[in-house]
N, C-alpha and C positions, 0 to 999 in steps of 0.2 A: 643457773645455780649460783648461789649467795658464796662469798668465801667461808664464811663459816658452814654453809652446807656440805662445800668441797672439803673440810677439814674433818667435820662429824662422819662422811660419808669415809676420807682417807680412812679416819679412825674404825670407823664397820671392818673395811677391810680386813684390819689386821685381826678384829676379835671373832668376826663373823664373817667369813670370806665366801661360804656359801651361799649365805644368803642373798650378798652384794651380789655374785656371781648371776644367781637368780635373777634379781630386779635390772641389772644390767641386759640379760639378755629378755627380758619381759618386754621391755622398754621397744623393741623391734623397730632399732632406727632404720633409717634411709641408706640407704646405698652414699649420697651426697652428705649424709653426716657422721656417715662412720668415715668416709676417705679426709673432712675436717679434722674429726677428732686426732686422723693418726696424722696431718698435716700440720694440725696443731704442737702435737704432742714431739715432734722429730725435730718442730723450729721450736720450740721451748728445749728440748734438752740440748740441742748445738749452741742454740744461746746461753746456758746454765754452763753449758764445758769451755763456751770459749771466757765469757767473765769468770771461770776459775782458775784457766791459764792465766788469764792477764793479772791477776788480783793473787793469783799465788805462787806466780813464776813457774818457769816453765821446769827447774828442778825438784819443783813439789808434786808434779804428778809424776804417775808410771809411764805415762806415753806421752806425745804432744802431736795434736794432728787439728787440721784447720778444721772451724766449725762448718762450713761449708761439706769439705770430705768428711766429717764425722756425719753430717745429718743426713749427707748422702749412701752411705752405709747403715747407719740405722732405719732407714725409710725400707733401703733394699732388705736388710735384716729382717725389719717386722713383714714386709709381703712375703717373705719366703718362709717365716715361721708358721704365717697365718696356714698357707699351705701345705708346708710338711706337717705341720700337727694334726691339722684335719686330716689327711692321706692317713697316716698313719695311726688317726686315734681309731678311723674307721676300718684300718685292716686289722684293730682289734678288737672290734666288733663296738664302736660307739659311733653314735649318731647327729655331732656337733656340726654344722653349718658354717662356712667360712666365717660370715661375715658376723654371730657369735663369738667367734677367735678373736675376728678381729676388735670388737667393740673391748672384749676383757685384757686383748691385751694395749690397748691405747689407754687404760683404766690403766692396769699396772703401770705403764709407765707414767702417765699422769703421777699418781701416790709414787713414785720412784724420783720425779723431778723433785716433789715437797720433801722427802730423804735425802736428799742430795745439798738442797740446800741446808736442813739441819746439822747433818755433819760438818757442812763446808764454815756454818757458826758457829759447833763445837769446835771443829777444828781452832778458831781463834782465840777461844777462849781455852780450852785444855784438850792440847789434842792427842792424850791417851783415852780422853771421854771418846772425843769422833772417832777414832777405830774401833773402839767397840760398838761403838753406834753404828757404824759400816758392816760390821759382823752380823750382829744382830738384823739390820735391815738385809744382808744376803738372807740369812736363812729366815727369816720372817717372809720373804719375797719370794723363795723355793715352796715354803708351805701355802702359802696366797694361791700360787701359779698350780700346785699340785690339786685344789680342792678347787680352781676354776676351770684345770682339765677336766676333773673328776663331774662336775656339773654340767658342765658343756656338753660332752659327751655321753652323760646320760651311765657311765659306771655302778655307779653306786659302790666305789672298790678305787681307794687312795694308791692300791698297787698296781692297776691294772693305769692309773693315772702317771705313777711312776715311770713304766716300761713307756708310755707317747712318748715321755720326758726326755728320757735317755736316749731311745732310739731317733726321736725325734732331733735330738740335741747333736747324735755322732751324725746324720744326713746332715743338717743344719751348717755344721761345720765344714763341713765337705763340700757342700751346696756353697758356702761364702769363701771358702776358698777359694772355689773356680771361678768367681765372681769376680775377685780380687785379683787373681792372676791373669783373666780375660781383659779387666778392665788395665790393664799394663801398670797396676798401683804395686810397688817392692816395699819394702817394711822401712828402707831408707825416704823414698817418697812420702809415705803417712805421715813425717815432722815438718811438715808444709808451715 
């Protein structure tokens, strides 16, 4: 993919998310290029958080945790999402496939890296612009994430997409908790 395809294609996303949702899971990658895609996608955003620590000190962000433990928590994040979504889309009677999940959501985060950095150049240039551009990209990202459950799983019902979301989202949490607390990592550790 051209960078200007990757850019036309970010942009579907946000106007046409079903669609993309669609052609993404049509596409019936490999087992070896979806575990790329999210290996990709884990060393691109740990590299994106740690050049915005160094580049915008470490009192500009909310947190500060090495890129190393940040991409190892996000790796562990997205295999556990992949999972609890699926479990739970399908105990609501949808029919989405792991490895579906996984392809839309290394997609999301891919288009989430290319947000990250526009903010991070709003930011320099007026950064009452980049918060609202952080805003706007949450909730552009909820609605993405809601109609690529909703497709995945075969719904046809943005609210029965909803309920994976939440319920999927309070396991999730709970799930990276333990995670976090097995792995012997305390909130004072994270500022590595």
């Amino acid at each position: 993919m051209t960078p200007a395809g990757f850019v036309r294609l970010a942009w579907q996303t946000v106007t046409a998310p079903r669609e993309v949702a669609q052609l993404l899971i049509a596409a019936r990658l490999s087992h070896e290029a979806i575990l790329t895609a999210m290996a990709l996608v884990v060393s691109l955003n740990a590299l994106v958080m740690g050049i915005l620590q160094v580049s915008m000190g470490a009192g500009a962000l909310p947190f500060v945790m090495s890129p190393v433990l940040f991409g190892a928590l996000l790796a562990a994040m997205l295999v556990v999402s992949v999972m609890v979504l699926t479990g739970v889309g399908r105990m609501l009677g949808g029919t989405a496939r792991a490895e579906d999940l996984a392809v839309l959501l290394a997609w999301l985060q891919a288009v989430r890296i290319l947000w990250q950095v526009i903010v991070a150049v709003a930011a320099l240039l007026a950064p009452a612009l980049a918060s609202i551009l952080a805003v706007l990209g949450f909730l552009a990202g909820i609605y993405i994430f809601l109609n690529f459950l909703d497709v995945a799983h075969g719904f046809g019902n943005l609210l029965r997409a909803l309920a994976v979301l939440v319920i999927g989202g309070l396991v999730l949490v709970m799930a990276m908790s333990l995670l976090v607390s097995l792995m012997g990592i305390s909130p004072n550790a994270m500022a590595i």
